[in-house]
Backbone as a ProteinNet text record, in pm:
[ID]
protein_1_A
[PRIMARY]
XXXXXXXXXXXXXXXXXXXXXXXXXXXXXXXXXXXXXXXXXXXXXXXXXXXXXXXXXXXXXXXXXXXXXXXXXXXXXXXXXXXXXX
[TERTIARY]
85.2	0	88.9	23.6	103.8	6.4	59.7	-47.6	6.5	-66.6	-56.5	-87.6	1.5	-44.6	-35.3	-124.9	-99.1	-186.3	-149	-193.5	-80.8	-63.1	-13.7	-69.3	-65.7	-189.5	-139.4	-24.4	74	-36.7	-123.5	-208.4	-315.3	-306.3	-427.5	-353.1	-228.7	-146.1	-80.2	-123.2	-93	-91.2	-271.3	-262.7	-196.4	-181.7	-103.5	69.6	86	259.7	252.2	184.6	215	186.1	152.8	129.5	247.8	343.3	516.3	465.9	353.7	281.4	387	442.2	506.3	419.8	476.6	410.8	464.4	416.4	439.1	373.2	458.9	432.3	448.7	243.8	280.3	221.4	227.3	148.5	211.5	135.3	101.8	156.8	170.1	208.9	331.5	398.1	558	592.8	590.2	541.7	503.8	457.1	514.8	547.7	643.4	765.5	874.1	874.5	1007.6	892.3	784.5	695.4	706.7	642.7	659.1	775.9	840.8	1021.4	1047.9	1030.4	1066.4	1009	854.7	744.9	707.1	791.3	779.1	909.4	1025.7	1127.2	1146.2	1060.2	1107	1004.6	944.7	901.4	924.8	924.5	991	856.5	967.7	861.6	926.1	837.4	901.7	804.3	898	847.2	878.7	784.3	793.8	886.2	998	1121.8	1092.5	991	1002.4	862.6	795	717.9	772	881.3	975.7	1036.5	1125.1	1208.9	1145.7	1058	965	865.3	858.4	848.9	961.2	1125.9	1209.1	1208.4	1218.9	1250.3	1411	1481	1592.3	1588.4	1697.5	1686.8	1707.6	1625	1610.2	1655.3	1779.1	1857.6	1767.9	1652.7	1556.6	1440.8	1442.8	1306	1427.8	1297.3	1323.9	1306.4	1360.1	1316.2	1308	1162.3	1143.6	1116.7	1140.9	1085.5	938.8	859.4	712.7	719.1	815.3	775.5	807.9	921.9	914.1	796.5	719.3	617.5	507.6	500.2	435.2	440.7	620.9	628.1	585.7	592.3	587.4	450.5	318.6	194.1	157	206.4	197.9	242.2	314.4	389.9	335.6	267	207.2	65.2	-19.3	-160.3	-210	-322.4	-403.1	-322.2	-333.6	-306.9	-398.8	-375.3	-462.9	-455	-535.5	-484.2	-567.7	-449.2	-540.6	-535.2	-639.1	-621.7	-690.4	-732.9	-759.7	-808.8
-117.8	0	122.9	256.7	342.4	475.7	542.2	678.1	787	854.5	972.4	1082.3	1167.4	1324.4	1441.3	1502.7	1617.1	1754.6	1751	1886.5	1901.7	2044.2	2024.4	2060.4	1903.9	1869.7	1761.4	1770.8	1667.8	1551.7	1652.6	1545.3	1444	1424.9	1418.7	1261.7	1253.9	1082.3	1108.8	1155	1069.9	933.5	910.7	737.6	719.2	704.5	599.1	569.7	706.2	730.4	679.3	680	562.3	411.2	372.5	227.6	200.9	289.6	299.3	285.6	285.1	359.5	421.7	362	475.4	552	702.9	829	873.3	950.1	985.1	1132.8	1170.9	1403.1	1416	1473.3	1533.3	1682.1	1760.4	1857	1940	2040	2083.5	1950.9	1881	1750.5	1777.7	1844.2	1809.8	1929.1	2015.2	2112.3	2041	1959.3	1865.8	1796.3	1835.9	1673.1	1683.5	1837.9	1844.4	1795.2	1858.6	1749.4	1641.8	1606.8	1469.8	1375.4	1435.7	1351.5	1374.4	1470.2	1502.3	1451.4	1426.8	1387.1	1223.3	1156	1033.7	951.6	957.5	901.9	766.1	723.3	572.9	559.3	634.9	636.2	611.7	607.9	620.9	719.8	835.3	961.4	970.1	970.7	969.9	1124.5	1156.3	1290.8	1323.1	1356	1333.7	1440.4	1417.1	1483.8	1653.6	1636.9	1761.1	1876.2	1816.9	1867.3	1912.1	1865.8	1893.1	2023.4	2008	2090	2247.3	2220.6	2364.3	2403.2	2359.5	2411.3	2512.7	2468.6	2538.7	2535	2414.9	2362.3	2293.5	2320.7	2254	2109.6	2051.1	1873.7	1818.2	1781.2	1669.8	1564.7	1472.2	1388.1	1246.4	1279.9	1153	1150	1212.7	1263.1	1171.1	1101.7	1015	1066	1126.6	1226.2	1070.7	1078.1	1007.4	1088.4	966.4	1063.8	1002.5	1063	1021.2	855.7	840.8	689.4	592.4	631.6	605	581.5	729.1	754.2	617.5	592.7	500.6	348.9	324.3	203.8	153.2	248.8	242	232.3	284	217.3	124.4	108.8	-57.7	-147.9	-108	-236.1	-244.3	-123	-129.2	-98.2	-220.5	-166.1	-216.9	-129.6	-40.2	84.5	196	348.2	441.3	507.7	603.5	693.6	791	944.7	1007.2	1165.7	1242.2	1353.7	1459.1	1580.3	1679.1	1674.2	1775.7	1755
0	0	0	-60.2	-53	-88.7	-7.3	-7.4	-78.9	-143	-218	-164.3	-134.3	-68.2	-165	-154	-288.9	-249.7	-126.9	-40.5	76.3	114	190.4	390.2	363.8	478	542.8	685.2	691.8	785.1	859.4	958.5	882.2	783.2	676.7	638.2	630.6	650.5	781.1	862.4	984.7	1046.3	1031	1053.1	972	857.1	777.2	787.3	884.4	877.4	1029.6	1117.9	1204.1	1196.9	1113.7	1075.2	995.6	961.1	888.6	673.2	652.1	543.1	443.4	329.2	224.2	232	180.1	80.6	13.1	-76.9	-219.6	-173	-197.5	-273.9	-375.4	-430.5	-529.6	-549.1	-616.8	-654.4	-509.7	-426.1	-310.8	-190	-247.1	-88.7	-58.5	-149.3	-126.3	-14	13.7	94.6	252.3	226	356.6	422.1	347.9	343.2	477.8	476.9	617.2	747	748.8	812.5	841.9	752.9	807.7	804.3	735.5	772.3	966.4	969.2	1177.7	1219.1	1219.4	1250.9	1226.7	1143.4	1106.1	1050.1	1081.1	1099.8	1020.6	1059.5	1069.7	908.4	864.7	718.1	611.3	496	406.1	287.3	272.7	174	54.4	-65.5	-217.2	-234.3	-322.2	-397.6	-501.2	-608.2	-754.7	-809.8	-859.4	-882.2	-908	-1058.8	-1106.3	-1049	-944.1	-834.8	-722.2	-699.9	-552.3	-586.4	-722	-762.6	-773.4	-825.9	-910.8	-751	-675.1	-540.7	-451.7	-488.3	-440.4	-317.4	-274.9	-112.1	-121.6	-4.2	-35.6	-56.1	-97.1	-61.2	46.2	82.8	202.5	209	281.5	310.3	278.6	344.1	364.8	279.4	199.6	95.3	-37.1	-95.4	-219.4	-306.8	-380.5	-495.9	-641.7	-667.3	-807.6	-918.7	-1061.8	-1183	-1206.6	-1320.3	-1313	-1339.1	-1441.1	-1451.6	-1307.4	-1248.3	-1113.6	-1012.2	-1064.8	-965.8	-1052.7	-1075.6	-1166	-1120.7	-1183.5	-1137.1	-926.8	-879.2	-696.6	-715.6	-782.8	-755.1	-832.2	-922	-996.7	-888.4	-829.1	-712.3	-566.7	-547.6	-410.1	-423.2	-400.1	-444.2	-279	-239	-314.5	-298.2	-391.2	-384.3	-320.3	-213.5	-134	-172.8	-257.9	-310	-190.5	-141.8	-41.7	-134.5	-162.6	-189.8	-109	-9.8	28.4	153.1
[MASK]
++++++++++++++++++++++++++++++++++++++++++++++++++++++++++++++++++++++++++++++++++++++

């Protein structure tokens, strides 16, 4: 399983980031990514390369920066996909 965030709305995958839940930032999600990286450690957060970038946040040590087909292949492989938007 793997959740999709695309707001930036860090309490909104909370449950899912304590159950240790991948996520994925896209759009507006990536925005809270230093979030939930402090806030969820033991996580693992992907963020869609050219969404991260064109935000102008620095890079984050622990933030997975993917490309779209990336972003692609990770929900072909983890089903079901949770999209949050809002």
């Amino acid at each position: 399983m793997i959740i999709q965030l695309l707001s930036n709305t860090p309490s909104k995958v909370a449950a899912y980031c304590e159950r240790g839940l991948s996520v994925i930032l896209l759009q507006n999600g990536v925005y809270a990514a230093l979030s939930l990286i402090a806030d969820y450690p033991k996580c693992t957060f992907y963020a869609v390369k050219n969404d991260y970038f064109a935000s102008g946040l620095p890079r984050l040590e622990n933030l997975i920066l993917v490309s779209d087909m990336q972003w692609v292949d990770l929900c072909a492989q983890q089903h079901p996909v949770i999209t949050i938007q809002q």
